[in-house]
Structures are given as structure tokens and as C-alpha cells.
C-alpha positions as CSV (number, residue, x, y, z in Angstrom):
1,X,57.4,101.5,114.9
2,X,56.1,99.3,117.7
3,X,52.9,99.7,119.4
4,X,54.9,101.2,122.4
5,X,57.4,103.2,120.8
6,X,55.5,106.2,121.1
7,X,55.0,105.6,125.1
8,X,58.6,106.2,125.2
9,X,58.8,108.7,122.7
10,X,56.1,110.8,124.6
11,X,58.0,110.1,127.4
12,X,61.1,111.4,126.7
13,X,59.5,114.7,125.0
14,X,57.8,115.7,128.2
15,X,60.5,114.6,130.5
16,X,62.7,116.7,128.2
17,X,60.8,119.8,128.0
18,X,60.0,120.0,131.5
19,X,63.1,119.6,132.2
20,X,64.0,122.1,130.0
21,X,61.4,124.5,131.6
22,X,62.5,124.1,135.3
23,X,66.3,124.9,134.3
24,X,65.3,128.4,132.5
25,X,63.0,129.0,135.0
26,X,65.7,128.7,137.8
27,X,68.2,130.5,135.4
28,X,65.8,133.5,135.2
29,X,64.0,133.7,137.8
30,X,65.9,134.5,140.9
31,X,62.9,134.5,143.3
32,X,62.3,130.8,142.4
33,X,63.6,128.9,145.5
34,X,64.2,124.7,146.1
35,X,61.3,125.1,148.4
36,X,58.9,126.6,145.4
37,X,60.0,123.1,144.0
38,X,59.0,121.0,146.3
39,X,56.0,122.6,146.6
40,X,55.3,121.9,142.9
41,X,56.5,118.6,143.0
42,X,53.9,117.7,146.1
43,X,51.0,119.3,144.0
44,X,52.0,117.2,141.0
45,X,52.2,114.0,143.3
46,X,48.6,115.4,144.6
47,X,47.2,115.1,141.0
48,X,49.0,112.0,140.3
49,X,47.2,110.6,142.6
50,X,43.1,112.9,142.2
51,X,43.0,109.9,139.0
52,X,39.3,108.9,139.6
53,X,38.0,110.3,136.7
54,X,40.7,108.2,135.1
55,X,43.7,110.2,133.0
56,X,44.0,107.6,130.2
57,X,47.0,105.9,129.4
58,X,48.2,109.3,127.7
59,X,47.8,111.1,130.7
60,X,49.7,108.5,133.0
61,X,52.3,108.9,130.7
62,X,52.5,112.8,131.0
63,X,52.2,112.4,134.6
64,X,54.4,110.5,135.4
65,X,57.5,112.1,133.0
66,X,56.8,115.1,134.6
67,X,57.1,113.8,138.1
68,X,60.2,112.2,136.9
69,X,61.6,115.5,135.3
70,X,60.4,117.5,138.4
71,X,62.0,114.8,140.8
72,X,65.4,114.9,138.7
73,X,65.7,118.6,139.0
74,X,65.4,118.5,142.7
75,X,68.0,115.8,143.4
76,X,70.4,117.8,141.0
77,X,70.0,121.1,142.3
78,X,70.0,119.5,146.2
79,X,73.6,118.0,145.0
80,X,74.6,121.2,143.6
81,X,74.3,123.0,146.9
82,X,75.9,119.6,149.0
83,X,79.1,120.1,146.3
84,X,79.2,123.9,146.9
85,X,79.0,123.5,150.4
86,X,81.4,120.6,150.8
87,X,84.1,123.4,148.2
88,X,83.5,125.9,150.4
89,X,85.7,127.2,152.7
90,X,85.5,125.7,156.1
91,X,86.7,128.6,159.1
92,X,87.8,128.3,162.0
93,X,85.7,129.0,165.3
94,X,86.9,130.0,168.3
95,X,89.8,127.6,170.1
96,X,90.4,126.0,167.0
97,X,93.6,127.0,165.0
């Protein structure tokens, strides 16, 4: 194993299981909304950036997958509503026919 293997490794696990989190949590919780994400992502972006005490190179890592996971998640679920939207049926308004 490399010296940075386990970067990515770490990487993967957290970007994984947030990702796994964020999915169940949407699945079963109907009272989570696309703006409760955003509003989680701009507090994780908040800490990302409150480093003066300094995370370590650990902590940059876990940071950053989990903006990652947290960023993913958001531009799937935006193009899940843009696809239902676009197969939805369009009707007519007045005057047209």
C-alpha cells in the first residue's frame, strides 16, 4: 500500500457513507426538503472554511468527501425533479388547443 492509498480509501468511505446517509434520510424522512440540503451543505462549506485551528490532513480529507457527497446528492436530486418535470404532462392554457 502506498503512502496515499489510504487518502483515497478514506475518501471513498466517507463520500460513501454520507452518501448513503442523505439517500435514507430523504427516503424516510418526508419532512426533509432540497432546501434543508442546501442549508446543510452552506454550513458544511461554513466549516470548511472556520480551519484556523487547523483540521489536519485527516480532517481535510473528511471535509472535503463530505462536501463532495453532500454536493452530489443535490445535483442528483435537482435533476430528478428537472426529469420529472420535463415527463410531465404539459396542459393546455386558455386559447391554446
Amino acid at each position: 500500500m502506498s503512502s496515499t492509498d489510504w487518502r483515497e480509501k478514506k475518501r471513498e468511505e466517507v463520500f460513501e457513507s454520507t452518501l448513503r446517509g442523505l439517500q435514507n434520510r430523504r427516503r424516510i424522512d418526508p419532512s426533509f426538503t432540497l432546501e434543508d440540503l442546501r442549508s446543510a451543505l452552506n454550513h458544511l462549506y461554513i466549516l470548511d472554511g472556520n480551519d484556523w485551528l487547523g483540521r489536519g490532513e485527516l480532517g481535510d480529507i473528511v471535509s472535503a468527501a463530505t462536501i463532495a457527497a453532500y454536493e452530489h446528492f443535490q445535483n442528483e436530486w435537482e435533476k430528478s425533479l428537472a426529469d420529472f418535470e420535463d415527463e410531465a404532462p404539459k396542459t393546455c392554457s386558455k386559447g391554446e388547443a
